[in-house]
LOVEX-348960 format. One record per residue (C-alpha): residue number from 1; residue in three letters; chain; y, x, z. Coordinates in nm, 3 decimals. Example, Ala and Ser with C-alpha at 12.3 -4.5 7.8 and 13.67 -1.06 7.14 Angstrom:
BEGIN
+-----+-----+----+---------+---------+---------+
!   i !  aa ! ch !       v !       u !       w !
+-----+-----+----+---------+---------+---------+
!   1 ! ala !  A !  -0.450 !   1.230 !   0.780 !
!   2 ! ser !  A !  -0.106 !   1.367 !   0.714 !
+-----+-----+----+---------+---------+---------+
This chain:
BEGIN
+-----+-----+----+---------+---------+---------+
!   i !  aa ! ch !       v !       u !       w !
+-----+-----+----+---------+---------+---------+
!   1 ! unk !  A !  10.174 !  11.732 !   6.956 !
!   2 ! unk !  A !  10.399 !  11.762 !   6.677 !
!   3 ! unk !  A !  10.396 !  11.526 !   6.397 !
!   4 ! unk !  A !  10.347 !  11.614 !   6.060 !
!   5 ! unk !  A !  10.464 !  11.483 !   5.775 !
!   6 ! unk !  A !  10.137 !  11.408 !   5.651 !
!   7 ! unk !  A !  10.057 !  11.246 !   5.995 !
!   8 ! unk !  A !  10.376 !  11.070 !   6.005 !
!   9 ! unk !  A !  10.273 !  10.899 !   5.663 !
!  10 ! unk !  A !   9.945 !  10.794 !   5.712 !
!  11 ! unk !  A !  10.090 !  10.588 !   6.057 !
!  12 ! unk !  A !  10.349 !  10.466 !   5.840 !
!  13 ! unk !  A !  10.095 !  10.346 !   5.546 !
!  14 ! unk !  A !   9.866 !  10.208 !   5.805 !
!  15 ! unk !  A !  10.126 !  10.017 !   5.946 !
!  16 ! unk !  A !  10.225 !   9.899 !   5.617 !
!  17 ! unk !  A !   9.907 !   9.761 !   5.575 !
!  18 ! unk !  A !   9.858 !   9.583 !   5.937 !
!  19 ! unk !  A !  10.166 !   9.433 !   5.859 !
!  20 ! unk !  A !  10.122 !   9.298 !   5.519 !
!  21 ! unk !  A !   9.739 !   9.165 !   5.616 !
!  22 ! unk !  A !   9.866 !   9.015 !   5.926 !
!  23 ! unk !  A !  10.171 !   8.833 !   5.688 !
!  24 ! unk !  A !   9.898 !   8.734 !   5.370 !
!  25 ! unk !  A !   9.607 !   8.612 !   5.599 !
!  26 ! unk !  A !   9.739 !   8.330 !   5.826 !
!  27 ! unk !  A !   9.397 !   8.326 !   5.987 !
!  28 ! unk !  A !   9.510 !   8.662 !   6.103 !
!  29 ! unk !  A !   9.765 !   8.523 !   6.288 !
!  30 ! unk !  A !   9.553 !   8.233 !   6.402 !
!  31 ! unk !  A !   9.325 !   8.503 !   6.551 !
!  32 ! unk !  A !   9.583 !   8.675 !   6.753 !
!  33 ! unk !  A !   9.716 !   8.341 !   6.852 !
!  34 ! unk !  A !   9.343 !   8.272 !   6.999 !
!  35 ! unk !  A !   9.306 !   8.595 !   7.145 !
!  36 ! unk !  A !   9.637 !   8.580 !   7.353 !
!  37 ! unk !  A !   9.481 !   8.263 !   7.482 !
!  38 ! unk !  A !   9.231 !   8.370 !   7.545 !
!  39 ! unk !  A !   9.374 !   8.695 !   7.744 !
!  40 ! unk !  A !   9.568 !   8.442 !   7.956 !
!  41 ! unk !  A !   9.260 !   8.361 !   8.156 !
!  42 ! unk !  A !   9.043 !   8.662 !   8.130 !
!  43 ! unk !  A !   9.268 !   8.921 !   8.231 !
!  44 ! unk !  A !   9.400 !   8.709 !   8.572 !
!  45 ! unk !  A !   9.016 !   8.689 !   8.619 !
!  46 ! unk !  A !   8.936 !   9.080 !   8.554 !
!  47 ! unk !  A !   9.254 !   9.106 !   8.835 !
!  48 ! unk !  A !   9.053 !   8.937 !   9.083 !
!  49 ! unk !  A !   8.709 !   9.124 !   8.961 !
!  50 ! unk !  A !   8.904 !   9.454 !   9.077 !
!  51 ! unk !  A !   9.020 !   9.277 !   9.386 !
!  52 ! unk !  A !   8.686 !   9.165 !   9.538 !
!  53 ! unk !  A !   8.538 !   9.489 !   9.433 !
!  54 ! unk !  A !   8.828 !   9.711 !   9.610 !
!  55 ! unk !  A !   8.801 !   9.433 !   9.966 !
!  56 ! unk !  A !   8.425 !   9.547 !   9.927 !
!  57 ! unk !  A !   8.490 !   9.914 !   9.898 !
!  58 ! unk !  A !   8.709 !   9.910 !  10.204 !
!  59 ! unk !  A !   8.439 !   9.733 !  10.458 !
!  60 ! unk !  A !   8.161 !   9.958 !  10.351 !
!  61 ! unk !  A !   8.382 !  10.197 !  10.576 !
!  62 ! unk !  A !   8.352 !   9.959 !  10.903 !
!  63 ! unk !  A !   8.052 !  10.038 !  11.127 !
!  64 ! unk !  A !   7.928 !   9.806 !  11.402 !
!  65 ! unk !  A !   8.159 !   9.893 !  11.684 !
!  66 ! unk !  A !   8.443 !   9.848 !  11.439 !
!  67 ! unk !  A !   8.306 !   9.436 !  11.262 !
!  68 ! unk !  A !   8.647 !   9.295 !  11.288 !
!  69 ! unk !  A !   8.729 !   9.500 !  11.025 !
!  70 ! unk !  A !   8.481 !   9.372 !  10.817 !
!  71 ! unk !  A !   8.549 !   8.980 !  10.917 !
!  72 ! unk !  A !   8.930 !   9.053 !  10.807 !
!  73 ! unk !  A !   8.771 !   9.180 !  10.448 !
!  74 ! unk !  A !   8.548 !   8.859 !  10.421 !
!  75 ! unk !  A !   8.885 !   8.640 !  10.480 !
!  76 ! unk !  A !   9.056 !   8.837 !  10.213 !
!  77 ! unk !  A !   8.747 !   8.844 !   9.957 !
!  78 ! unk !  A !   8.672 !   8.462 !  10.000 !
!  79 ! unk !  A !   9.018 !   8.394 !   9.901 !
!  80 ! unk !  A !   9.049 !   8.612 !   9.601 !
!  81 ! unk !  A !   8.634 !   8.436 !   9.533 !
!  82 ! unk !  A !   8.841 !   8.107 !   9.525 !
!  83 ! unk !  A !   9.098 !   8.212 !   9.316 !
!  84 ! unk !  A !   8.854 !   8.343 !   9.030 !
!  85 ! unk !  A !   8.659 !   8.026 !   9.069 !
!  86 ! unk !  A !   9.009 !   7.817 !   8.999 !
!  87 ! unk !  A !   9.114 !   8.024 !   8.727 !
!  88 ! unk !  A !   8.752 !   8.045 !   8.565 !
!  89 ! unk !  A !   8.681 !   7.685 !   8.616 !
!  90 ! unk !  A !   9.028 !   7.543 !   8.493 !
!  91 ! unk !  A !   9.067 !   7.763 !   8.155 !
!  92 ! unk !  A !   8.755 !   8.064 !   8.151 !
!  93 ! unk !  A !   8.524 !   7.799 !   7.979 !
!  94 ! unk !  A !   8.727 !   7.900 !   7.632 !
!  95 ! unk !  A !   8.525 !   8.234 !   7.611 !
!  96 ! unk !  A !   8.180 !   8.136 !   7.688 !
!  97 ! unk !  A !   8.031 !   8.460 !   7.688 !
!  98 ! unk !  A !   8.353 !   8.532 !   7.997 !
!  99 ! unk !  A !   8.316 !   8.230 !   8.192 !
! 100 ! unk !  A !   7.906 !   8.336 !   8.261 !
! 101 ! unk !  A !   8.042 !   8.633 !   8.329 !
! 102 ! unk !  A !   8.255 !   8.618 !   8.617 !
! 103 ! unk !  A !   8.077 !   8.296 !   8.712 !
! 104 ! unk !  A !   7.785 !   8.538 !   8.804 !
! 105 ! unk !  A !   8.024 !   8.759 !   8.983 !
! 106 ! unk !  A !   8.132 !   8.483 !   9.157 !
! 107 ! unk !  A !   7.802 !   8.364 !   9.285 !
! 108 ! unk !  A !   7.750 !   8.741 !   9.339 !
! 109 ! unk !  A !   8.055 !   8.721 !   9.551 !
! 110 ! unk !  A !   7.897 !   8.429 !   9.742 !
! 111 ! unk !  A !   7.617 !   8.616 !   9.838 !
! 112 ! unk !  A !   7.780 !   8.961 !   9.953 !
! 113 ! unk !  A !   7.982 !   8.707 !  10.217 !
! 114 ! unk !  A !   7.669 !   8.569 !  10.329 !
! 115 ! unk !  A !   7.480 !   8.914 !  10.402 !
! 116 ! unk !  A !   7.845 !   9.020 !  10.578 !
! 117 ! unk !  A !   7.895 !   8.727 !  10.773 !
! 118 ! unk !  A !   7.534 !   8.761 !  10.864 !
! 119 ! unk !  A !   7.583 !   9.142 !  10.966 !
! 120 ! unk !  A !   7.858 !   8.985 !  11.190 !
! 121 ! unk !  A !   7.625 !   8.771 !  11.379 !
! 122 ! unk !  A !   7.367 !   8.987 !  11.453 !
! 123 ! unk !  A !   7.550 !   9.257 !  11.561 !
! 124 ! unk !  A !   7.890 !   9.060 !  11.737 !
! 125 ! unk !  A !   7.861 !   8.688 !  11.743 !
! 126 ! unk !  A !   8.205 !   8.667 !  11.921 !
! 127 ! unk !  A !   8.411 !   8.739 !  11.601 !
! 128 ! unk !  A !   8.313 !   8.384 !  11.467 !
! 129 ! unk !  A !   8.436 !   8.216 !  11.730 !
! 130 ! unk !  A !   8.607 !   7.881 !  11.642 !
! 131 ! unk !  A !   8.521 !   7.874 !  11.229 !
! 132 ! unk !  A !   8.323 !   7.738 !  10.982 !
! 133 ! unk !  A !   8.021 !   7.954 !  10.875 !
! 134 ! unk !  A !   7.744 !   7.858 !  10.632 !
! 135 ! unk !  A !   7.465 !   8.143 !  10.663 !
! 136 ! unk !  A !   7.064 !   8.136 !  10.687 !
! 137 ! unk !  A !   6.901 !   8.119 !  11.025 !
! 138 ! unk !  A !   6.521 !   8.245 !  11.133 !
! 139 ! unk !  A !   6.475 !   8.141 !  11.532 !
! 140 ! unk !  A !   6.287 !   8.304 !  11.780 !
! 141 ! unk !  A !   6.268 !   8.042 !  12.005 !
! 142 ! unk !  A !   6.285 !   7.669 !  12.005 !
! 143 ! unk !  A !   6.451 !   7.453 !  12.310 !
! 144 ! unk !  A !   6.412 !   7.110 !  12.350 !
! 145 ! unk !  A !   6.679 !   6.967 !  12.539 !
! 146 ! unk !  A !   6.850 !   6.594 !  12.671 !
! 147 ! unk !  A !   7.105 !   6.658 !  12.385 !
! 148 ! unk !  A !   6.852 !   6.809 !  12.060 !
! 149 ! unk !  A !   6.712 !   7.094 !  12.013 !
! 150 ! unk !  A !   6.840 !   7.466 !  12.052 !
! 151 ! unk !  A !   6.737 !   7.717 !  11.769 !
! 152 ! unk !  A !   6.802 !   8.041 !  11.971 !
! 153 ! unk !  A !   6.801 !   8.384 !  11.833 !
! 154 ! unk !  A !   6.971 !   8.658 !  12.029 !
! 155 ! unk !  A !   7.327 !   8.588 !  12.070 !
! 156 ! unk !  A !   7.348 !   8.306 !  11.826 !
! 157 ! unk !  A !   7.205 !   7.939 !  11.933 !
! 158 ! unk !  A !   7.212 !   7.627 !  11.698 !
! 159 ! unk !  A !   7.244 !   7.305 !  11.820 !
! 160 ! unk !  A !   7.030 !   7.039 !  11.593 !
! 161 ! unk !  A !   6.857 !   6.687 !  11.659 !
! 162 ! unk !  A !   6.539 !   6.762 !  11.527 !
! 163 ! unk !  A !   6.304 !   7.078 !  11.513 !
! 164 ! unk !  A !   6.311 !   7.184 !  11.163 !
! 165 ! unk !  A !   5.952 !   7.187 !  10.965 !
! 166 ! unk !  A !   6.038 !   7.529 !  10.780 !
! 167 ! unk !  A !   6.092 !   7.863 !  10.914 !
! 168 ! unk !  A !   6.426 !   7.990 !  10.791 !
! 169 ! unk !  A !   6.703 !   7.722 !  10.778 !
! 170 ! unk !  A !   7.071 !   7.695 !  10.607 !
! 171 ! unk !  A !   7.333 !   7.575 !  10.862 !
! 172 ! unk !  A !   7.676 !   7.498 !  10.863 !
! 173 ! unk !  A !   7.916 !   7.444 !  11.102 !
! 174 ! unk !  A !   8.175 !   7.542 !  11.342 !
! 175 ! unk !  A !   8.117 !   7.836 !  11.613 !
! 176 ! unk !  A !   8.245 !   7.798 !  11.951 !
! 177 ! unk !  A !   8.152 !   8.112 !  12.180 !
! 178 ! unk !  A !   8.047 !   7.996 !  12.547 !
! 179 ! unk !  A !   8.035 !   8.339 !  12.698 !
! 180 ! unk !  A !   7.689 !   8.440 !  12.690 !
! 181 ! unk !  A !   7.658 !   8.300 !  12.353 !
! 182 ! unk !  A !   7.764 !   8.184 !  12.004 !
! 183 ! unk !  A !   7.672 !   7.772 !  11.973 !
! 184 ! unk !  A !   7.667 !   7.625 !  11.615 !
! 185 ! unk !  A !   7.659 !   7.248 !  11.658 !
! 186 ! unk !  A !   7.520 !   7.080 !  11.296 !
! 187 ! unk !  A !   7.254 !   6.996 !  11.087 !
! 188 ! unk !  A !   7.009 !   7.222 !  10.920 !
! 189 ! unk !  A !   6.980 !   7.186 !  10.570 !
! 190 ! unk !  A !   6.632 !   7.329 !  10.480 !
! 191 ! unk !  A !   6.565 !   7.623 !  10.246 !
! 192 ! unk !  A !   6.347 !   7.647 !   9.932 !
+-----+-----+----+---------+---------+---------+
Protein backbone atom coordinates (compact mmCIF):
# COMPACT_ATOMS: atom_id res chain seq x y z
CA UNK A 1 0.00 0.00 0.00
CA UNK A 2 1.21 3.24 -0.98
CA UNK A 3 0.90 6.17 1.20
CA UNK A 4 -0.72 9.17 0.34
CA UNK A 5 -0.16 12.35 1.19
CA UNK A 6 -3.39 12.74 2.69
CA UNK A 7 -2.75 9.41 4.61
CA UNK A 8 0.64 10.38 5.50
CA UNK A 9 -0.91 13.55 7.27
CA UNK A 10 -3.58 12.32 9.14
CA UNK A 11 -0.75 9.64 10.90
CA UNK A 12 1.30 12.55 11.35
CA UNK A 13 -1.63 14.81 13.03
CA UNK A 14 -2.69 11.86 15.04
CA UNK A 15 0.59 11.43 16.29
CA UNK A 16 0.82 14.98 17.05
CA UNK A 17 -1.93 14.67 19.17
CA UNK A 18 -0.93 11.28 21.16
CA UNK A 19 2.05 13.02 21.80
CA UNK A 20 0.97 16.31 23.07
CA UNK A 21 -2.00 14.49 25.36
CA UNK A 22 0.43 12.03 26.62
CA UNK A 23 2.99 15.34 27.52
CA UNK A 24 -0.24 17.75 29.04
CA UNK A 25 -1.99 14.91 31.04
CA UNK A 26 0.54 13.41 33.53
CA UNK A 27 -2.15 10.95 34.50
CA UNK A 28 -1.54 9.78 31.01
CA UNK A 29 1.68 8.85 31.78
CA UNK A 30 0.72 7.51 35.17
CA UNK A 31 -1.59 5.17 33.20
CA UNK A 32 0.99 3.74 30.96
CA UNK A 33 3.29 3.53 33.90
CA UNK A 34 0.41 1.18 35.57
CA UNK A 35 -0.26 -0.67 32.59
CA UNK A 36 3.46 -1.74 31.99
CA UNK A 37 3.12 -3.04 35.50
CA UNK A 38 0.73 -4.44 35.12
CA UNK A 39 1.88 -6.32 31.70
CA UNK A 40 4.88 -7.54 33.74
CA UNK A 41 2.80 -10.20 35.39
CA UNK A 42 0.01 -10.87 33.02
CA UNK A 43 1.79 -11.51 29.98
CA UNK A 44 4.50 -14.18 31.84
CA UNK A 45 1.12 -15.65 33.03
CA UNK A 46 -0.72 -15.68 29.43
CA UNK A 47 2.99 -17.54 28.48
CA UNK A 48 2.23 -20.26 30.72
CA UNK A 49 -1.74 -20.24 29.74
CA UNK A 50 -0.36 -21.19 26.10
CA UNK A 51 2.03 -23.63 27.65
CA UNK A 52 -0.37 -25.86 29.63
CA UNK A 53 -2.81 -25.62 26.84
CA UNK A 54 -0.11 -26.77 24.03
CA UNK A 55 1.32 -29.95 26.93
CA UNK A 56 -2.55 -30.72 26.76
CA UNK A 57 -2.88 -30.67 23.04
CA UNK A 58 0.05 -33.00 22.65
CA UNK A 59 -1.31 -35.96 25.14
CA UNK A 60 -4.72 -35.95 23.63
CA UNK A 61 -2.57 -37.76 20.86
CA UNK A 62 -1.35 -40.70 23.36
CA UNK A 63 -3.67 -43.75 23.45
CA UNK A 64 -3.48 -46.46 26.12
CA UNK A 65 -0.71 -48.62 24.81
CA UNK A 66 1.31 -45.45 24.43
CA UNK A 67 0.48 -43.68 28.68
CA UNK A 68 4.05 -42.84 29.19
CA UNK A 69 3.57 -40.33 26.89
CA UNK A 70 0.96 -38.87 28.68
CA UNK A 71 2.79 -39.21 32.33
CA UNK A 72 5.84 -37.21 30.62
CA UNK A 73 3.02 -34.34 29.64
CA UNK A 74 1.61 -34.34 33.30
CA UNK A 75 5.43 -33.75 34.58
CA UNK A 76 5.78 -30.95 32.14
CA UNK A 77 2.15 -29.35 32.75
CA UNK A 78 2.46 -29.53 36.65
CA UNK A 79 5.54 -27.58 36.39
CA UNK A 80 4.45 -24.86 34.09
CA UNK A 81 0.81 -25.15 36.81
CA UNK A 82 3.47 -24.14 39.46
CA UNK A 83 5.01 -21.56 37.71
CA UNK A 84 1.61 -19.63 36.95
CA UNK A 85 0.64 -20.18 40.52
CA UNK A 86 4.18 -18.33 41.63
CA UNK A 87 3.87 -15.67 39.24
CA UNK A 88 0.00 -15.13 39.90
CA UNK A 89 0.32 -15.41 43.58
CA UNK A 90 3.51 -13.14 44.02
CA UNK A 91 2.39 -10.04 41.66
CA UNK A 92 -1.22 -11.19 39.53
CA UNK A 93 -3.26 -9.87 42.61
CA UNK A 94 -2.61 -6.12 40.98
CA UNK A 95 -5.32 -6.84 38.25
CA UNK A 96 -8.07 -8.41 40.11
CA UNK A 97 -10.21 -9.17 37.36
CA UNK A 98 -6.48 -11.33 35.97
CA UNK A 99 -5.56 -12.95 39.06
CA UNK A 100 -9.41 -14.85 39.11
CA UNK A 101 -8.64 -15.46 35.92
CA UNK A 102 -5.79 -17.62 35.64
CA UNK A 103 -6.42 -18.65 39.24
CA UNK A 104 -9.42 -20.59 37.68
CA UNK A 105 -7.20 -21.90 35.02
CA UNK A 106 -5.05 -22.96 37.48
CA UNK A 107 -7.46 -24.95 39.51
CA UNK A 108 -8.67 -26.03 36.02
CA UNK A 109 -5.17 -27.21 35.54
CA UNK A 110 -5.41 -29.13 38.84
CA UNK A 111 -8.16 -31.02 37.77
CA UNK A 112 -7.11 -32.06 34.07
CA UNK A 113 -3.88 -33.75 36.12
CA UNK A 114 -6.14 -35.52 38.30
CA UNK A 115 -8.48 -37.12 35.47
CA UNK A 116 -4.83 -37.92 33.59
CA UNK A 117 -3.12 -39.33 36.37
CA UNK A 118 -6.28 -41.22 37.00
CA UNK A 119 -6.41 -42.49 33.24
CA UNK A 120 -2.85 -43.70 34.15
CA UNK A 121 -3.97 -45.91 36.88
CA UNK A 122 -6.65 -47.55 35.48
CA UNK A 123 -5.26 -48.39 32.45
CA UNK A 124 -1.14 -48.93 33.56
CA UNK A 125 -0.52 -48.65 37.24
CA UNK A 126 3.24 -49.39 36.64
CA UNK A 127 4.05 -45.85 35.29
CA UNK A 128 3.57 -44.44 38.91
CA UNK A 129 5.87 -46.44 40.34
CA UNK A 130 7.97 -44.76 43.10
CA UNK A 131 6.00 -41.04 43.22
CA UNK A 132 3.75 -39.06 44.93
CA UNK A 133 0.13 -39.10 43.57
CA UNK A 134 -2.92 -37.42 45.10
CA UNK A 135 -6.07 -38.79 43.07
CA UNK A 136 -9.72 -40.11 44.16
CA UNK A 137 -10.21 -43.76 44.87
CA UNK A 138 -13.71 -45.96 44.67
CA UNK A 139 -12.74 -49.79 45.95
CA UNK A 140 -14.14 -52.85 44.95
CA UNK A 141 -13.06 -54.76 47.63
CA UNK A 142 -12.04 -54.30 51.19
CA UNK A 143 -9.11 -56.51 52.98
CA UNK A 144 -8.56 -56.62 56.41
CA UNK A 145 -5.20 -57.55 57.19
CA UNK A 146 -2.37 -57.93 60.42
CA UNK A 147 -0.98 -54.57 59.03
CA UNK A 148 -4.62 -52.33 58.08
CA UNK A 149 -6.72 -52.57 55.66
CA UNK A 150 -6.28 -53.01 51.76
CA UNK A 151 -8.64 -50.87 49.48
CA UNK A 152 -8.19 -52.98 46.26
CA UNK A 153 -9.40 -52.05 42.89
CA UNK A 154 -7.89 -53.77 39.90
CA UNK A 155 -4.30 -53.11 39.69
CA UNK A 156 -4.16 -50.41 42.26
CA UNK A 157 -4.33 -51.41 46.21
CA UNK A 158 -4.22 -48.80 49.12
CA UNK A 159 -2.83 -49.52 52.20
CA UNK A 160 -4.86 -47.64 55.22
CA UNK A 161 -5.46 -48.35 59.09
CA UNK A 162 -8.97 -48.02 59.12
CA UNK A 163 -11.92 -48.88 56.65
CA UNK A 164 -13.12 -45.64 55.46
CA UNK A 165 -17.04 -44.72 56.26
CA UNK A 166 -17.57 -43.10 52.66
CA UNK A 167 -17.45 -44.61 49.36
CA UNK A 168 -15.01 -42.66 47.23
CA UNK A 169 -11.85 -41.49 49.11
CA UNK A 170 -8.86 -38.83 48.37
CA UNK A 171 -5.41 -40.42 48.98
CA UNK A 172 -2.05 -39.41 48.85
CA UNK A 173 1.00 -40.98 48.85
CA UNK A 174 3.88 -42.69 47.35
CA UNK A 175 3.45 -45.76 44.77
CA UNK A 176 5.70 -48.60 44.95
CA UNK A 177 4.78 -51.40 42.25
CA UNK A 178 5.14 -55.06 43.78
CA UNK A 179 4.68 -56.91 40.56
CA UNK A 180 1.20 -57.90 40.46
CA UNK A 181 0.27 -54.60 41.74
CA UNK A 182 0.50 -50.85 42.46
CA UNK A 183 0.51 -50.34 46.66
CA UNK A 184 -0.23 -46.76 47.95
CA UNK A 185 0.68 -46.78 51.64
CA UNK A 186 -1.27 -43.51 53.45
CA UNK A 187 -4.15 -42.14 54.86
CA UNK A 188 -7.44 -41.46 53.23
CA UNK A 189 -8.64 -38.15 53.51
CA UNK A 190 -12.46 -38.39 52.97
CA UNK A 191 -14.44 -36.67 50.21
CA UNK A 192 -17.43 -34.28 50.40
Amino acid sequence: MRFTPVLLNFRLRTSRIYYRVMSTYPFMNLAKTFLLILGIWTFPLFICNEATRVAVWATWQADNSELYILQEGIDVIRAINKTSKLINYSGGWLHPISFQGYRAFTHATDYWLLTAESRILSHDPKLMDGRTVQFMFRPRTIESTTEGVLLINDKVRVKVKTIPDVDVVWVKGQCKWTGAYLLVETTPMPTN
